[in-house]
N, C-alpha and C positions, 0 to 999 in steps of 0.2 A: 659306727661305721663297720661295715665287713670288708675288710682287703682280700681278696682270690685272687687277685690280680701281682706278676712279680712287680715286687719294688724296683727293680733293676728297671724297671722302665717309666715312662712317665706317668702313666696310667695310676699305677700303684704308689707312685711317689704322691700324687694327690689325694688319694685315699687317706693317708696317713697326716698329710696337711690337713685336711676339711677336720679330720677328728682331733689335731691337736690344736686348732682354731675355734672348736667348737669346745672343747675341753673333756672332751671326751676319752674314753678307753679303747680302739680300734679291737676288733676282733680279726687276727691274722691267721689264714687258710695257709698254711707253706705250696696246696696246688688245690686247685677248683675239683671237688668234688661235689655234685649235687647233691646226696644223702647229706654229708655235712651241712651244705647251704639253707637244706629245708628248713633244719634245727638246729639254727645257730637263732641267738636271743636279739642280734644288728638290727635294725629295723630302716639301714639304709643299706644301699650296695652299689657299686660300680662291674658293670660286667662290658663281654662284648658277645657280638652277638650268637655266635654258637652256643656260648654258657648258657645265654636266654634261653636257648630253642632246646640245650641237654635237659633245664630246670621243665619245660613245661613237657618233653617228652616224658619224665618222670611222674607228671604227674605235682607239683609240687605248688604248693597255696602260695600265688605270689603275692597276697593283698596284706602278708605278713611284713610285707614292706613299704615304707611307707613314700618310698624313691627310690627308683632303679634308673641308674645313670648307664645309656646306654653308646659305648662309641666303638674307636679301634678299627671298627672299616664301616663299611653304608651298612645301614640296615634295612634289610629286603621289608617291602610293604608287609608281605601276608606275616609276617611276624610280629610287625608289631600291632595289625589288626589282631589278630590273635591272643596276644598277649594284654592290650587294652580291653579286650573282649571277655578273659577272666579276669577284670578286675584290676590288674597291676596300673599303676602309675609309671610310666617310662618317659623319661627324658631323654630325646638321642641328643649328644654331644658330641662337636668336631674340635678337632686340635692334634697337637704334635709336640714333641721335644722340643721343638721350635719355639713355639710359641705357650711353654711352659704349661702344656694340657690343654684342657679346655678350653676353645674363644669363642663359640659357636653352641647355641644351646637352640635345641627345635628348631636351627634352622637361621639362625637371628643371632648377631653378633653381639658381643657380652660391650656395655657402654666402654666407651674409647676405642672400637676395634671396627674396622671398617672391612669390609668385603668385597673383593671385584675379580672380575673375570678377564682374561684374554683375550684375542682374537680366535685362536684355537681351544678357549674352553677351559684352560688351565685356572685353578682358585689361585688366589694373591691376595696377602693378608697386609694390614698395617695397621699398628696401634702398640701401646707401652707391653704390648707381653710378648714380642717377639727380641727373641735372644740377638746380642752384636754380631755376632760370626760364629763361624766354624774354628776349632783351637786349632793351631798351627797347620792349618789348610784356607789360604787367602783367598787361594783361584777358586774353591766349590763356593767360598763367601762371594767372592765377585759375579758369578755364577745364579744366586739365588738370591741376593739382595739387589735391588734396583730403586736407591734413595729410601722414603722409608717405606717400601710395599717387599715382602718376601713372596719369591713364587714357588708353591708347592707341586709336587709330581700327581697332583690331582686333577681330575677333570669333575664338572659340576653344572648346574645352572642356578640362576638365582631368578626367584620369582618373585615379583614385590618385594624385595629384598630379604626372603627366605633361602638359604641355601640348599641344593640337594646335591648331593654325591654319587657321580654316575660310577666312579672307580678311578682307578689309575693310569698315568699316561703308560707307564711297562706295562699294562697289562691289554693295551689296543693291541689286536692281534690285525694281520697283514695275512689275509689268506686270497689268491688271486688276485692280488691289485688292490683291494678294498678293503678297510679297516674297519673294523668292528669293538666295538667297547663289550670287554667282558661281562662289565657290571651290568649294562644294560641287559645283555642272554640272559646273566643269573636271573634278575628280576622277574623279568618273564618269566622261566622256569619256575619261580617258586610259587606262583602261583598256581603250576599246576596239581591238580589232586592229588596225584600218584607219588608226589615230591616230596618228601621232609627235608631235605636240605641238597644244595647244589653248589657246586663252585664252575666256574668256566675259563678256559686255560686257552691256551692256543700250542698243539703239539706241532713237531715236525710233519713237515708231508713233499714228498717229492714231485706233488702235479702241481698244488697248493701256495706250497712256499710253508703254510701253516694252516692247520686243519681246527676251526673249531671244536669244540672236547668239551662235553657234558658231562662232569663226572658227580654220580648222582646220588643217595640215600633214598632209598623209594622209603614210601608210605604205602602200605599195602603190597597188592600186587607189582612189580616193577613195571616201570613203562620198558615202551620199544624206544628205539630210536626216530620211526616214520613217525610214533605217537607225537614226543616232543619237536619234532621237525616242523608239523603241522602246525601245532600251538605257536610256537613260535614265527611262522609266516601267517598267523593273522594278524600279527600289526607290527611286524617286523621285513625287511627286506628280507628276499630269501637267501642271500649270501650271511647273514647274522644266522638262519637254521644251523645245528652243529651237524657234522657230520661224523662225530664219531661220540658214544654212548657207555663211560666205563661207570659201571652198576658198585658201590661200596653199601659195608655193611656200616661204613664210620668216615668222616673224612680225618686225616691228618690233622693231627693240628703244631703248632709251636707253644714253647712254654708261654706264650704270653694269653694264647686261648684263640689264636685266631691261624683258618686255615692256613697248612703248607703248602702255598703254592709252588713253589718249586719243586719242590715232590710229585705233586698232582700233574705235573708236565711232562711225565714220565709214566706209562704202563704201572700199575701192581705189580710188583715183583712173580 
């Protein structure tokens, strides 16, 4: 196994279980670089998804592996066509601290672990890998346990009882009266041409309340903003079009590999 991922979090905590279960030697990255990753001798790996998308912007043989566990937030379609499309084996995986990593593999819940949705759309987990409580905080435990179902800050739907992950409930933005889910904008954006990577935020705005925010990595020539505004109302209401277009040469990221959004909520300096 290749660990890139900090141990300090759950993510990497399992990396290092699956290798000393398997009996193995983990190969440990102290931070994700893709040059290293190319030519490391691991022939398994856990990433999330920007690591995927730094690996195949490089250029990088991913069939050198022979599993790439893929979580840590949804993963935009055109990525993983893409990246099934050179070759790679990708497994997305869902979980949390909570439920001690992984419980959700493609979609489909690991045996003992059941899945269900709220009225509003929220995942709810139950089954032997969800943690007793929070340490000495009762009220967020009373909060998020409800008998034996944990309810997570996600929104999702299950289809045939496959999971998919629209995003987060903090990240529904409130612009004019009407709520938009982030994750749904990215998706859409990422399919467009001009796009190698996008995040979608919800800034301040004084008409608004909160101003959808595109902030974007072209591929090629940069799009416009009318350009993305358009794709996006062919199969999206037009209140989900962004109306504001901040162009990066990189997005942010946190040590764990996965965008800062709180940063991206804010102008480039």
């Amino acid at each position: 196994w290749l660990c890139c991922l900090p141990t300090s979090h759950i993510a990497g905590i399992q990396v290092l279980v699956r290798a000393l279960l398997t009996g193995t030697a983990p190969r440990i990255h102290p931070r994700f670089d893709p040059a290293e990753t190319a030519t490391t001798d691991a022939t398994l790996v856990s990433l999330v998804p920007t690591q995927l998308r730094r690996l195949m912007d490089a250029g990088t043989d991913l069939t050198r592996f022979r599993a790439i566990l893929l979580g840590g937030a949804a993963a935009p379609p055109d990525l993983l066509e893409k990246a099934r499309a050179d070759g790679a084996t990708v497994h997305t995986t869902y979980g949390m601290s909570e439920t001690c990593g992984g419980c959700a593999y493609d979609g489909l819940p690991l045996d003992g672990v059941t899945l269900g949705l709220t009225p509003d759309g929220r995942v709810r987990i139950a089954g032997p890998v969800l943690f007793t409580g929070y340490r000495l905080d009762p009220d967020l435990t009373a909060r998020t346990r409800d008998g034996d179902w944990y309810l997570t800050q996600d929104l999702g739907t299950l289809d045939g009882g496959r999971l998919r992950i629209r995003g987060r409930v903090d990240d529904i933005i409130n612009t004019g009266g009407e709520k938009v889910v982030a994750g749904d904008v990215a998706a859409r954006l990422a399919h467009h041409p001009r796009v190698a990577d996008v995040v979608v935020v919800g800034r301040p705005d004084p008409e608004w309340g909160e101003r959808v925010t595109a902030v974007v990595v072209p591929h090629g020539p940069a799009p416009t903003l009318d350009d993305l505004r358009a794709w996006v109302r062919e199969t999206m209401p037009a209140h989900a079009a962004p109306r504001e277009l901040d162009l990066r040469a990189a997005l942010p990221l946190l040590p764990s590999g996965k965008p800062d959004r709180a940063a991206l909520r804010h102008p480039a300096p």
